[in-house]
PDB file of the backbone (N, CA, C, O) and the ligand in Angstrom, with CONECT records:
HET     ZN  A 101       1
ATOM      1  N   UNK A   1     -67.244 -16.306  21.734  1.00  0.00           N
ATOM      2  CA  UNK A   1     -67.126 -14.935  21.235  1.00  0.00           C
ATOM      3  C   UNK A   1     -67.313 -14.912  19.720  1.00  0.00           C
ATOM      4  O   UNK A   1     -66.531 -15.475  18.954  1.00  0.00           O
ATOM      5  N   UNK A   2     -68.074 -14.432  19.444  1.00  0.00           N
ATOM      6  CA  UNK A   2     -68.841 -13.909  17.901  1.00  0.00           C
ATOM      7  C   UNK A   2     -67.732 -12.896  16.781  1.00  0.00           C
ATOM      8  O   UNK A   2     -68.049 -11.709  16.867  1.00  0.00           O
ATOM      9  N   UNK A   3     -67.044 -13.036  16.209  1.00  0.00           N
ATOM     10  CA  UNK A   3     -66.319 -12.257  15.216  1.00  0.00           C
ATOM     11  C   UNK A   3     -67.151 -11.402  14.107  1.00  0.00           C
ATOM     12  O   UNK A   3     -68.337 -11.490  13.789  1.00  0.00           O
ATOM     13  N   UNK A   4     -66.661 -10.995  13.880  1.00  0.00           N
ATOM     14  CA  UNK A   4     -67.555  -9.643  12.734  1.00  0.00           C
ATOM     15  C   UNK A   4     -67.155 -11.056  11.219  1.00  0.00           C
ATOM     16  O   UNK A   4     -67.936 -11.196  10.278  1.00  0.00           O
ATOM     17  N   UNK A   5     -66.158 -11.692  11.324  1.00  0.00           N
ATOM     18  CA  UNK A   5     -65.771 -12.631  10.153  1.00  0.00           C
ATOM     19  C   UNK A   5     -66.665 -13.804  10.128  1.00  0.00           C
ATOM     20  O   UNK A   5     -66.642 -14.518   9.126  1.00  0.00           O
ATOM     21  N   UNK A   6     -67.628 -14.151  11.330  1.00  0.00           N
ATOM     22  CA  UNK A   6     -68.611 -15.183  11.936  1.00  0.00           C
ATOM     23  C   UNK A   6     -69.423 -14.696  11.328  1.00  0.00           C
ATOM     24  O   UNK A   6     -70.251 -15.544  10.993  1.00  0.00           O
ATOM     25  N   UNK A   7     -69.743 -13.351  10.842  1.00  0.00           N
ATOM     26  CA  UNK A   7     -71.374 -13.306  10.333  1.00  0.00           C
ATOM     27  C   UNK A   7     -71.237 -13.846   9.473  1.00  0.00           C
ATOM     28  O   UNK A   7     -70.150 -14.324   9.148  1.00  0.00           O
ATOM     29  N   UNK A   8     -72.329 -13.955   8.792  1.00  0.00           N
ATOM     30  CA  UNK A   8     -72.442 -14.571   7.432  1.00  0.00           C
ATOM     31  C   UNK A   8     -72.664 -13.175   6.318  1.00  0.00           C
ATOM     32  O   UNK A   8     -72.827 -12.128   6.944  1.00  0.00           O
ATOM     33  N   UNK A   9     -72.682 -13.070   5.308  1.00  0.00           N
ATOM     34  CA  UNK A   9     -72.294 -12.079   4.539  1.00  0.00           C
ATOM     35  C   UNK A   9     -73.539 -11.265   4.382  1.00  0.00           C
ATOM     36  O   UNK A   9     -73.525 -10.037   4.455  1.00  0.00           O
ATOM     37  N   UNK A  10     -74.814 -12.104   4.126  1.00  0.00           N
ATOM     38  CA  UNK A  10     -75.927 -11.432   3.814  1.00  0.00           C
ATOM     39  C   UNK A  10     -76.028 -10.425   5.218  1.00  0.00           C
ATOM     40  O   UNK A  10     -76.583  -9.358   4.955  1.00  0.00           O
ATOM     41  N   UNK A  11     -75.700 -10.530   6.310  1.00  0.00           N
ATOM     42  CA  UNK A  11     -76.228  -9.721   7.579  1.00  0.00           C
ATOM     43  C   UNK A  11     -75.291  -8.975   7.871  1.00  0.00           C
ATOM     44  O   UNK A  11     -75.093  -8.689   9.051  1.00  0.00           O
ATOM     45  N   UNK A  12     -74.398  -8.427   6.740  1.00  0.00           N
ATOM     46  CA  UNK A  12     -73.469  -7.121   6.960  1.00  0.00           C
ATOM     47  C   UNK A  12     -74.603  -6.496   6.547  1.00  0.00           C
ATOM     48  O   UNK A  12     -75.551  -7.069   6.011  1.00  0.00           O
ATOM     49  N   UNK A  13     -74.496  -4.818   6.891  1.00  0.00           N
ATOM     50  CA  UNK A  13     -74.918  -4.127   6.485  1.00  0.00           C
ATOM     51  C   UNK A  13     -74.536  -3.365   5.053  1.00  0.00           C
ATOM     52  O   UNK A  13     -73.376  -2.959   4.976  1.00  0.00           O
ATOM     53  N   UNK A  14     -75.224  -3.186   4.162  1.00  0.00           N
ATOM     54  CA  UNK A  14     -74.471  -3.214   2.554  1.00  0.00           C
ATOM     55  C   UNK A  14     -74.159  -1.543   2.727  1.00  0.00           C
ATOM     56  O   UNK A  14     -73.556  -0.932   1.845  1.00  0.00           O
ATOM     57  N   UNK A  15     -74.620  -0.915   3.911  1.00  0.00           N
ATOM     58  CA  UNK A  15     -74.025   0.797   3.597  1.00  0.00           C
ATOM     59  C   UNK A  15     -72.933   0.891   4.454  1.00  0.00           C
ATOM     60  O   UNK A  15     -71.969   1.579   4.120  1.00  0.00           O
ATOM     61  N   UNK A  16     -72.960   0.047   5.953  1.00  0.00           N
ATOM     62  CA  UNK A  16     -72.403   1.136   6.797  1.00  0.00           C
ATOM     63  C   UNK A  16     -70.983  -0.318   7.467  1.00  0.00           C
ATOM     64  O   UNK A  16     -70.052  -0.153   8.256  1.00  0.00           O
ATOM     65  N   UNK A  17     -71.400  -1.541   6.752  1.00  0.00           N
ATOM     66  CA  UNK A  17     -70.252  -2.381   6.619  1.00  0.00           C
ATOM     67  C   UNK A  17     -70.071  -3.299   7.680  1.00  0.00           C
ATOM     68  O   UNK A  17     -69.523  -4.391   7.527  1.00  0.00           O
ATOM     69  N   UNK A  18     -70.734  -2.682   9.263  1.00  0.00           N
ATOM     70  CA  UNK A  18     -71.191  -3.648  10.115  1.00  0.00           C
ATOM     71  C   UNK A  18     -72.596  -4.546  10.473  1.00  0.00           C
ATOM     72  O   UNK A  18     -73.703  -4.018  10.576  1.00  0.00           O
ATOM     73  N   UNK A  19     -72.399  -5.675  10.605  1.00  0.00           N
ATOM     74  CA  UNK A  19     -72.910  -6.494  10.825  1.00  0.00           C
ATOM     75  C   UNK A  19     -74.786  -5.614  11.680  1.00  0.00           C
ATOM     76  O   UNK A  19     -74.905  -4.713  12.510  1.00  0.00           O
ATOM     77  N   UNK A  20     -75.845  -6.436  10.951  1.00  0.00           N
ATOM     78  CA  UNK A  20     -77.384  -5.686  11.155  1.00  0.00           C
ATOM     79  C   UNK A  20     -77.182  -5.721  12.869  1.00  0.00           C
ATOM     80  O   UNK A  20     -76.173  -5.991  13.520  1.00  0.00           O
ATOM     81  N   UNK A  21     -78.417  -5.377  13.277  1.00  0.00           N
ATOM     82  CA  UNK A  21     -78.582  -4.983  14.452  1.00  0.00           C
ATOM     83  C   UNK A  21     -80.142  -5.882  14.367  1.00  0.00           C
ATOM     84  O   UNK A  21     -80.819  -5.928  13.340  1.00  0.00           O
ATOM     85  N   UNK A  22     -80.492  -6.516  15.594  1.00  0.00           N
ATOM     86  CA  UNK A  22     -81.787  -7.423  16.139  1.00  0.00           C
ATOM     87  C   UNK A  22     -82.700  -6.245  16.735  1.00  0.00           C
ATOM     88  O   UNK A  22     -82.115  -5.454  17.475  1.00  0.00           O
ATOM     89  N   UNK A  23     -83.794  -6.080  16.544  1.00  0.00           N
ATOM     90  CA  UNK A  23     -84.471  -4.658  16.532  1.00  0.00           C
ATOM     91  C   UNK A  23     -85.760  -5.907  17.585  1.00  0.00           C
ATOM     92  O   UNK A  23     -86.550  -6.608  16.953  1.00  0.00           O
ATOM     93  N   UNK A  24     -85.714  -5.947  19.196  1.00  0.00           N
ATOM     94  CA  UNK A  24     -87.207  -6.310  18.966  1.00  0.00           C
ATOM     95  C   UNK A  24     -88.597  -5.716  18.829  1.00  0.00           C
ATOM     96  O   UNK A  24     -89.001  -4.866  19.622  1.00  0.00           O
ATOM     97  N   UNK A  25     -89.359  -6.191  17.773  1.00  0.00           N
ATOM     98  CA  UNK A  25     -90.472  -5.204  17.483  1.00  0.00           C
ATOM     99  C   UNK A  25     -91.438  -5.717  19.251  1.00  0.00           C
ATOM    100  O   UNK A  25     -92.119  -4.860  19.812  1.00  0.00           O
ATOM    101  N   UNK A  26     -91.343  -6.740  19.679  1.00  0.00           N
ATOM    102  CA  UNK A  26     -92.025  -6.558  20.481  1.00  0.00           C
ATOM    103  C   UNK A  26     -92.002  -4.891  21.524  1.00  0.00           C
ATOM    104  O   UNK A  26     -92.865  -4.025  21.671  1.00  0.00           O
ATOM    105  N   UNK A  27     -90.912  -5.000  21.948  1.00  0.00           N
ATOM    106  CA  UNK A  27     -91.280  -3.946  22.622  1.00  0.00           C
ATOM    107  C   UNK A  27     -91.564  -2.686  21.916  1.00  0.00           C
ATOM    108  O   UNK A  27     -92.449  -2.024  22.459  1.00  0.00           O
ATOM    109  N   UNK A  28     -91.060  -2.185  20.870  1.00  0.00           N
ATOM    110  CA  UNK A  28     -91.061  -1.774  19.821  1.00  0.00           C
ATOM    111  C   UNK A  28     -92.320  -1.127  20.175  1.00  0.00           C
ATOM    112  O   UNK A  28     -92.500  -0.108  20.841  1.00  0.00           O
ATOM    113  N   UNK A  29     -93.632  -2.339  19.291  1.00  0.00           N
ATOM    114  CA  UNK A  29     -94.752  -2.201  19.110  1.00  0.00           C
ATOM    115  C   UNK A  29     -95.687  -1.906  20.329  1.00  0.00           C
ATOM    116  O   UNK A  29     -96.799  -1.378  20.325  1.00  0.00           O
ATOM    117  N   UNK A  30     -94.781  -2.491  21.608  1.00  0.00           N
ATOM    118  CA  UNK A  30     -95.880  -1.941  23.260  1.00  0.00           C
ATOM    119  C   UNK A  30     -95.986  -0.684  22.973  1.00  0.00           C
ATOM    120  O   UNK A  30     -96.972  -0.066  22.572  1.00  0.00           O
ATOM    121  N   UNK A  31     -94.338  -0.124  23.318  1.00  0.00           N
ATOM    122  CA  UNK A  31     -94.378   1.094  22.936  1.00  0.00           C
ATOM    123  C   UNK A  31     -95.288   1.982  22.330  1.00  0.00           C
ATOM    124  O   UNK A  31     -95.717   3.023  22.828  1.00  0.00           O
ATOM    125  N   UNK A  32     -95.594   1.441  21.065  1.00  0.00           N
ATOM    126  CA  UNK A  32     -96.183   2.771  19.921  1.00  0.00           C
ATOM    127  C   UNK A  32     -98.046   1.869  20.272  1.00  0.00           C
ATOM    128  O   UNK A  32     -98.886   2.107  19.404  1.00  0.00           O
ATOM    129  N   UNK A  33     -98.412   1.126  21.243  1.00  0.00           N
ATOM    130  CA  UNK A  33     -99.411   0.578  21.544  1.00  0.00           C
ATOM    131  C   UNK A  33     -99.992  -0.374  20.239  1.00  0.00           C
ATOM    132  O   UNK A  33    -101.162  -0.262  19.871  1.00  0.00           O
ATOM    133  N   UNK A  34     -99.095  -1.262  19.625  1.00  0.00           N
ATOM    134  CA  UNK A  34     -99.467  -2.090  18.857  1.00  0.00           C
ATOM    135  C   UNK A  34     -99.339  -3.527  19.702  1.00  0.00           C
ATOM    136  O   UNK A  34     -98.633  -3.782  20.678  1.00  0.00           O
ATOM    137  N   UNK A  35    -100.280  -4.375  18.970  1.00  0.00           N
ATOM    138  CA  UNK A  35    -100.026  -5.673  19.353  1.00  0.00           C
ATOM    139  C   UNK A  35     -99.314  -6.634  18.307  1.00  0.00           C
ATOM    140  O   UNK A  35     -99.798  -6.864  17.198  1.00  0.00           O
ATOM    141  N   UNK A  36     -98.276  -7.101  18.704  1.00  0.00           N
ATOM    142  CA  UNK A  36     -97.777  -8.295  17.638  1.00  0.00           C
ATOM    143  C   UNK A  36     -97.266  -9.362  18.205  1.00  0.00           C
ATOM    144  O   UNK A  36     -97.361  -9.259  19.428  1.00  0.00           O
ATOM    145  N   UNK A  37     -96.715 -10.443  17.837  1.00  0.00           N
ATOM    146  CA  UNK A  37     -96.646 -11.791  18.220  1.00  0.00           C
ATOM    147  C   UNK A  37     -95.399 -11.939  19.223  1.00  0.00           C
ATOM    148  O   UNK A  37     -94.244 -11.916  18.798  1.00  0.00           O
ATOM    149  N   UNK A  38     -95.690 -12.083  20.487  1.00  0.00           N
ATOM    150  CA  UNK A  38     -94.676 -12.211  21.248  1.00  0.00           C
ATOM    151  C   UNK A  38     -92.934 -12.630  20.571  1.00  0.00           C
ATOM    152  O   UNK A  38     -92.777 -12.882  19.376  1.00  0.00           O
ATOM    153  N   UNK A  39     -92.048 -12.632  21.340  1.00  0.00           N
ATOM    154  CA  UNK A  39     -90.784 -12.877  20.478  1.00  0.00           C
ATOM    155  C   UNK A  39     -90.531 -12.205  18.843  1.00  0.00           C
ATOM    156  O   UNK A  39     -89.479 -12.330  18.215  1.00  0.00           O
ATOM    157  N   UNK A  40     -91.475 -11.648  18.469  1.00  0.00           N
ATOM    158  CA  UNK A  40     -91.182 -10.868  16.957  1.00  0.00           C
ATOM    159  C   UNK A  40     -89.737 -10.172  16.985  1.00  0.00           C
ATOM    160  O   UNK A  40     -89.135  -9.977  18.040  1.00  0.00           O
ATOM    161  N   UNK A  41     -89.337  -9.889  15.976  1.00  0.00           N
ATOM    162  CA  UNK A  41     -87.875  -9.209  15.791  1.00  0.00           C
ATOM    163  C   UNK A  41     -87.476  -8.948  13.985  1.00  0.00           C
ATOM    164  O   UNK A  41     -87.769  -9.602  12.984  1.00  0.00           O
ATOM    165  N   UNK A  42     -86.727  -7.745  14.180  1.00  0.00           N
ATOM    166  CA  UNK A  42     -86.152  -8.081  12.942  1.00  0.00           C
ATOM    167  C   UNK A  42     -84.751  -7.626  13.036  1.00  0.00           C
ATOM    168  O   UNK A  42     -84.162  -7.160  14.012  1.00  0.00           O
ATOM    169  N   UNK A  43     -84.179  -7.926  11.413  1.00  0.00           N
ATOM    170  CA  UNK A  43     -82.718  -8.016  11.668  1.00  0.00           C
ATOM    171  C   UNK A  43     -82.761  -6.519  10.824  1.00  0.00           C
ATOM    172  O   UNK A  43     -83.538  -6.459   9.872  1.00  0.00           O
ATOM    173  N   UNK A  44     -82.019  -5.428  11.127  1.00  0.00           N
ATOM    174  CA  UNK A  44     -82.253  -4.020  10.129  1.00  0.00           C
ATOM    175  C   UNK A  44     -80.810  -3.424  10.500  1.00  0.00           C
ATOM    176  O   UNK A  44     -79.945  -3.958  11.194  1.00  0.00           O
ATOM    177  N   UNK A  45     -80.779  -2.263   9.903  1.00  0.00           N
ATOM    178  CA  UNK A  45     -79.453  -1.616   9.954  1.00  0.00           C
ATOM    179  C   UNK A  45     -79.399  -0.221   8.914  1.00  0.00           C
ATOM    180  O   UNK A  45     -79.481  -0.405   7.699  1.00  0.00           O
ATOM    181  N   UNK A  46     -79.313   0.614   9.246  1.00  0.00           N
ATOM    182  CA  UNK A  46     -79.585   1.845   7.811  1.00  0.00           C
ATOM    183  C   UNK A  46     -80.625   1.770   7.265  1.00  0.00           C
ATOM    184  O   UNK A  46     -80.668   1.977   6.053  1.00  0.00           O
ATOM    185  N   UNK A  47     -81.640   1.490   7.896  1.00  0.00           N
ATOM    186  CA  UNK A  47     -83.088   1.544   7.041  1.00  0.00           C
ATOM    187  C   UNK A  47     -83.362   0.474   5.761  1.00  0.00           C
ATOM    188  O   UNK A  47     -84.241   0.273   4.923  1.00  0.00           O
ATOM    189  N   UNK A  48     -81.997  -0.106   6.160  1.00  0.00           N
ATOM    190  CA  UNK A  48     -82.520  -1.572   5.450  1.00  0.00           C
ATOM    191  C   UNK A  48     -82.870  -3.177   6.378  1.00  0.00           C
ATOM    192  O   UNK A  48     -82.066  -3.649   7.183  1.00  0.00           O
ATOM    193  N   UNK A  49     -84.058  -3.741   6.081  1.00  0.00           N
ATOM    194  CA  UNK A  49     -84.466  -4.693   6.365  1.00  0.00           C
ATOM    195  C   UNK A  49     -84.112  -6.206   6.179  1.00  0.00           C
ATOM    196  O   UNK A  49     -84.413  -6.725   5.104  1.00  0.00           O
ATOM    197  N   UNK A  50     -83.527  -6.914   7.095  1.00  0.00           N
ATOM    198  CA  UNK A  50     -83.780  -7.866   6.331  1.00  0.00           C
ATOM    199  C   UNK A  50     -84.542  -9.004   6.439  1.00  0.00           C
ATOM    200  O   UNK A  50     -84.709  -9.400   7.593  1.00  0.00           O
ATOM    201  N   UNK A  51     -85.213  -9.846   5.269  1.00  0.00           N
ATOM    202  CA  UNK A  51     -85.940 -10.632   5.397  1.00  0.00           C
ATOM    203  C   UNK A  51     -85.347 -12.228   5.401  1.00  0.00           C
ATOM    204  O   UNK A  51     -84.737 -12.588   4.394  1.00  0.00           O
ATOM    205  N   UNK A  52     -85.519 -13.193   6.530  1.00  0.00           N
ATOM    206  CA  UNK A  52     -85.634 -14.813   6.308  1.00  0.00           C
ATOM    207  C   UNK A  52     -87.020 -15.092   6.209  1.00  0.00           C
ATOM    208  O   UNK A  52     -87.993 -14.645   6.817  1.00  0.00           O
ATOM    209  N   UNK A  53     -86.878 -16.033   5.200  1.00  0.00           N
ATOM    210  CA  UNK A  53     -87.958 -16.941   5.289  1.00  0.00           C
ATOM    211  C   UNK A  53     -88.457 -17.762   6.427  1.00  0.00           C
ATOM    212  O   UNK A  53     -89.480 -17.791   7.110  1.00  0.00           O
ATOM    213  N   UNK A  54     -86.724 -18.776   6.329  1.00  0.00           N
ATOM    214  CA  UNK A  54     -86.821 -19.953   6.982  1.00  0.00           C
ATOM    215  C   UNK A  54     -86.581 -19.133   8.785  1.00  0.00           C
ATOM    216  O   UNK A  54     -85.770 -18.266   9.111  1.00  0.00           O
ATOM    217  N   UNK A  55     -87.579 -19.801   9.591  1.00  0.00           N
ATOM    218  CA  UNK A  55     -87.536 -19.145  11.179  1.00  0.00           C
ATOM    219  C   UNK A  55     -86.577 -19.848  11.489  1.00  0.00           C
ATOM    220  O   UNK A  55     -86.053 -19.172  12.375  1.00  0.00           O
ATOM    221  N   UNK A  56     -85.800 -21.010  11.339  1.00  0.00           N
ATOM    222  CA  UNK A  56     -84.194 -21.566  12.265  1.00  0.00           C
ATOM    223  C   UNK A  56     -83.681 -20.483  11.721  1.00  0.00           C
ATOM    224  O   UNK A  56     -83.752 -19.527  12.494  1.00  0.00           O
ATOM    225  N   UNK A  57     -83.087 -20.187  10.488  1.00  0.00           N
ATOM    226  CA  UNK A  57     -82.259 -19.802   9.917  1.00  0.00           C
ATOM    227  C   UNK A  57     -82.076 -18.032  10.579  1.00  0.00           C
ATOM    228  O   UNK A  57     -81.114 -17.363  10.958  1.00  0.00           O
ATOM    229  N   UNK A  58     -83.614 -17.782  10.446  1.00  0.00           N
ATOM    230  CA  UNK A  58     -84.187 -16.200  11.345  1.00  0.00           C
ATOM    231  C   UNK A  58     -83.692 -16.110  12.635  1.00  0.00           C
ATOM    232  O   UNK A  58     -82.921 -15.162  12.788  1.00  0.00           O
ATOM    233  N   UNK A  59     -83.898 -16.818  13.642  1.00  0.00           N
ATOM    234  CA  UNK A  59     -83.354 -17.716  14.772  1.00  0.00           C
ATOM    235  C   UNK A  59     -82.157 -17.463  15.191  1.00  0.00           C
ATOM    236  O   UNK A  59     -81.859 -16.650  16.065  1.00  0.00           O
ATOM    237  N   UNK A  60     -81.069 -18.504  14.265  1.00  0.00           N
ATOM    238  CA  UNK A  60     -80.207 -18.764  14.698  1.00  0.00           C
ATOM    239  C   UNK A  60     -78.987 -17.398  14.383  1.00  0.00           C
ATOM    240  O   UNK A  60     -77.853 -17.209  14.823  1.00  0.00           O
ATOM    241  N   UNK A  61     -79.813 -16.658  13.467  1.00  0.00           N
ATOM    242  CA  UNK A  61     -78.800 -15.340  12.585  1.00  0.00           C
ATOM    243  C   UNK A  61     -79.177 -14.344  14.153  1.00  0.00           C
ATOM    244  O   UNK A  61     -78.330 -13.847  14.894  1.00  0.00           O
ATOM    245  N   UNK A  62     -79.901 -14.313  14.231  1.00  0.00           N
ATOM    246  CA  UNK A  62     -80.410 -13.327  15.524  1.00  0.00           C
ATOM    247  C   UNK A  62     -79.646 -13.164  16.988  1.00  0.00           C
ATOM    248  O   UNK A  62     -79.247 -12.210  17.657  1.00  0.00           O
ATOM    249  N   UNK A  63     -79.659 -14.908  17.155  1.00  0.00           N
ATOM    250  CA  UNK A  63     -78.854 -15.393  18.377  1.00  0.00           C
ATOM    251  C   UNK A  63     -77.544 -15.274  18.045  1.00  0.00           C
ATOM    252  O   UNK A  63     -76.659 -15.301  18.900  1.00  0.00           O
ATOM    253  N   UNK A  64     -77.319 -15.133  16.783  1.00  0.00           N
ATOM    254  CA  UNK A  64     -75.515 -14.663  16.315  1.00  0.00           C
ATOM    255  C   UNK A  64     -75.123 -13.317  16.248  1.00  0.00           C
ATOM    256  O   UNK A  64     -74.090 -12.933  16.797  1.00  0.00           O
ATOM    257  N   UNK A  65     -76.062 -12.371  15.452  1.00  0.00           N
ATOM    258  CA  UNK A  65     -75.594 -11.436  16.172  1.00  0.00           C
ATOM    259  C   UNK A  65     -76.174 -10.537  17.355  1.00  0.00           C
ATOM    260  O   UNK A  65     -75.794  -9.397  17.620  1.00  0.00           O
ATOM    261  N   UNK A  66     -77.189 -11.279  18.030  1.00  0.00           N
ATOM    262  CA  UNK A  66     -76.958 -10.549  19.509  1.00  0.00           C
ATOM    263  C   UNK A  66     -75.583 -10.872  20.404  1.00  0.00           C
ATOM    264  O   UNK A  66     -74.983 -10.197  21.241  1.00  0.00           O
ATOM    265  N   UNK A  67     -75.420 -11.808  20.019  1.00  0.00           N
ATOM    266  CA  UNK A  67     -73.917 -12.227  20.489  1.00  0.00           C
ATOM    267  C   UNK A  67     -72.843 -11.264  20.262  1.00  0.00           C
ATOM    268  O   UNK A  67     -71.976 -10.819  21.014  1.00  0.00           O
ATOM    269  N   UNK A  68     -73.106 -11.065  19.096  1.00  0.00           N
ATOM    270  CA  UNK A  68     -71.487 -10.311  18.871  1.00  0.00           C
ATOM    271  C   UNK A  68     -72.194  -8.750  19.125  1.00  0.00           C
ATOM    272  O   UNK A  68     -71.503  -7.858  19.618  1.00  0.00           O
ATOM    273  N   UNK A  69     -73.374  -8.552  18.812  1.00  0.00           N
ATOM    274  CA  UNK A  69     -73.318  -6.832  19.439  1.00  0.00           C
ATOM    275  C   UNK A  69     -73.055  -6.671  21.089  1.00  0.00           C
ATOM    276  O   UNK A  69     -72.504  -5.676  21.559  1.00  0.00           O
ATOM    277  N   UNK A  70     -73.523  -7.776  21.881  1.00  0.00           N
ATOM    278  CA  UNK A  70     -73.297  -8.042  23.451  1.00  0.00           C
ATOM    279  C   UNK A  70     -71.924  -7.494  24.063  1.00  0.00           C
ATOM    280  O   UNK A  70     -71.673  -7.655  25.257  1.00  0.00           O
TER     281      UNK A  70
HETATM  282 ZN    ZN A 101     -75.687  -0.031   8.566  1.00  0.00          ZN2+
END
């Protein structure tokens, strides 16, 4: 079980105080009839984005909080 104290700080949301939300663009993009790279995703929350570089790090923040939004 995932705690809101488990996130790591950068993936609070800086307006609304909870932890981002995993957005997948895949389906996303079927939807609006775009094509993009299978498994795509991002981490967002209030119209803010956020960016990893590193893909573990992208990864493993993702698989943390789909956990705790679950
Ligand atoms: Zn927010």
């Amino acid at each position: 079980m995932i705690q809101k104290t488990d996130i790591p700080d950068f993936a609070i949301c800086h307006r609304c105080g909870e932890p981002m939300k995993v957005i997948d663009l895949t389906a996303k993009a079927k939807k609006l009839g775009f094509h993009v790279v299978e498994g795509s995703f991002s981490i967002e929350c209030c119209d803010f984005q956020l960016s990893i570089d590193d893909d573990d790090e992208a990864h493993c923040l993702k698989n943390m909080l789909l956990a705790y939004h679950n």
